[in-house]
C-alpha positions in Angstrom: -33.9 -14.0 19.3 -32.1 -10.6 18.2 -30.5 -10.4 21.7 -29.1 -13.3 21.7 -27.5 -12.9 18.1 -26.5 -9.9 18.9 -24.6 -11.1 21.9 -23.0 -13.6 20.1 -21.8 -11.5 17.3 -20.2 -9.5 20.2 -18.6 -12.3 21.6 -17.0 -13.4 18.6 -15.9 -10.0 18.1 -14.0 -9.7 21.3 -12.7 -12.9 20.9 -11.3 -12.4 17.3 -10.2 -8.8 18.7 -8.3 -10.4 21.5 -6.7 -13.2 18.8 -5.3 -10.7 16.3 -3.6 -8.9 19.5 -2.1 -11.2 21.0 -0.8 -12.0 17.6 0.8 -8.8 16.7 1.9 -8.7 20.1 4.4 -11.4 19.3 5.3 -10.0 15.8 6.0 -6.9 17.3 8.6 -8.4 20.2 10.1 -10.2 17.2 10.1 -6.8 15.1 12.1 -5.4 18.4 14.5 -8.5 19.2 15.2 -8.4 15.5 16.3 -4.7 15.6 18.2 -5.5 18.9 20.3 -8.3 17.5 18.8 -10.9 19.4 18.4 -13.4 16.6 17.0 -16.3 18.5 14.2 -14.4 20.4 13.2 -12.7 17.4 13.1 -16.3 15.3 10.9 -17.7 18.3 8.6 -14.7 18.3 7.9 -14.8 14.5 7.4 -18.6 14.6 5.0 -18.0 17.5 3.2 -15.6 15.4 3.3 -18.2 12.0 1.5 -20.7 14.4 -1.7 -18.0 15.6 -1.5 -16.5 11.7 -0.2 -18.6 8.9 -0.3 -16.1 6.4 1.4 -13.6 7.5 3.8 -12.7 5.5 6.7 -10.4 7.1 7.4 -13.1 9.5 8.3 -15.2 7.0 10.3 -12.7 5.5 12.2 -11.9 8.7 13.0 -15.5 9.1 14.2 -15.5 6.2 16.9 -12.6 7.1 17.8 -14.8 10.5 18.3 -17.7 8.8 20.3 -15.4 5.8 22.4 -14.2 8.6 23.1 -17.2 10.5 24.0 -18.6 7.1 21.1 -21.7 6.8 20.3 -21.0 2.8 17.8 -23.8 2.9 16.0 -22.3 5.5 16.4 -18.8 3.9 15.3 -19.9 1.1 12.0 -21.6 2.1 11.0 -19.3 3.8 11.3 -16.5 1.0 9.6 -19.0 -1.1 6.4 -19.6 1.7 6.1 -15.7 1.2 6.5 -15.2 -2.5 3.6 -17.9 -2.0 1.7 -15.9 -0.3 2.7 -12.7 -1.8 3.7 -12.8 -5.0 4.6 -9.2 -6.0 6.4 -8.8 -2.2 9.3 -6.5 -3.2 11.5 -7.3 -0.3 11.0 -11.3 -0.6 11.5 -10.5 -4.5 14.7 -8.8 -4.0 16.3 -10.9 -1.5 15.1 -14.2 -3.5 16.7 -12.1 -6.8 20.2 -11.8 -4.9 20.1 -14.8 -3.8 19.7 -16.6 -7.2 22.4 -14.4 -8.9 24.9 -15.6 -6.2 23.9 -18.9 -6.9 24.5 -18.7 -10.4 20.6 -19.2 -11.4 20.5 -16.5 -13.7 17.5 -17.4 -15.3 14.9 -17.7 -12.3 16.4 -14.2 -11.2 15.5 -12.9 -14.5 11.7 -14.0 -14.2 11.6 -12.8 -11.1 13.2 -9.6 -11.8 10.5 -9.3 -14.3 8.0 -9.4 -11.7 9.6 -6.9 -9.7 10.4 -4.2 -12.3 6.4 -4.2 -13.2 5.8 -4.0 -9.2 8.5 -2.3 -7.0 6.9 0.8 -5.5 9.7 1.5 -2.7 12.6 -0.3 -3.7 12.6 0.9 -7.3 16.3 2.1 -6.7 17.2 -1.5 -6.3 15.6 -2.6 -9.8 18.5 -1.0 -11.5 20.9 -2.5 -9.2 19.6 -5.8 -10.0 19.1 -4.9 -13.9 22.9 -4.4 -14.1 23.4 -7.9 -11.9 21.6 -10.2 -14.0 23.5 -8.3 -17.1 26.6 -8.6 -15.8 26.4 -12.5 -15.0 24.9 -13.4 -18.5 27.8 -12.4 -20.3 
């Protein structure tokens, strides 16, 4: 009896090993398509990887940026939205979503969120003053 569950928990440990490569193997080309300006390769890679792992956030946020650079705000925007869903305190999703509400004019959803990033930024703190002065600026 100990073989056998011992086999099995191999098994699934391969097979869940094998999963999570495959899936940062197409993260990864979208990582390097994105880098190499190939915008549609890079939005099919990241899709691909949405479909094998749901939650993961960064490809969200880098369809977001295709879609921001090709111009689709709706798209932009729910895809910054699916990973402030699933990642609340996400500095990069906070500070595009933060830009992207002051150039809308939403000055009061920018200043929540802007709230949420001052208390969290870690690596973007240089862009919380940046920001600071934005939201300032528009209110008056």
């Amino acid at each position: 009896m100990n073989k056998k569950f011992i086999i099995i928990v191999i098994l699934i440990f391969v097979t869940f090993s094998a999963n999570t490569k495959e899936n940062s193997k197409y993260y990864e080309k979208g990582i390097k398509n994105f880098e190499n300006k190939l915008y549609d390769i890079a939005k099919s890679n990241f899709e691909k990887n949405i479909v094998r792992n749901p939650k993961h956030v960064q490809s969200y946020l880098y369809l977001s940026k295709i879609y921001k650079l090709k111009k689709k705000n709706d798209e932009f925007e729910k895809n910054l939205n699916t990973a402030l869903l699933l990642e609340p305190k996400n500095e990069e999703a906070l500070y595009l979503f933060i830009s992207k509400k002051i150039n809308d004019g939403d000055y009061e959803i920018a200043q929540k969120k802007l709230k949420i990033f001052n208390q969290s930024c870690k690596t973007l703190c240089d862009k919380k003053f940046q920001l600071n002065k934005l939201v300032k600026k528009s209110k008056n």
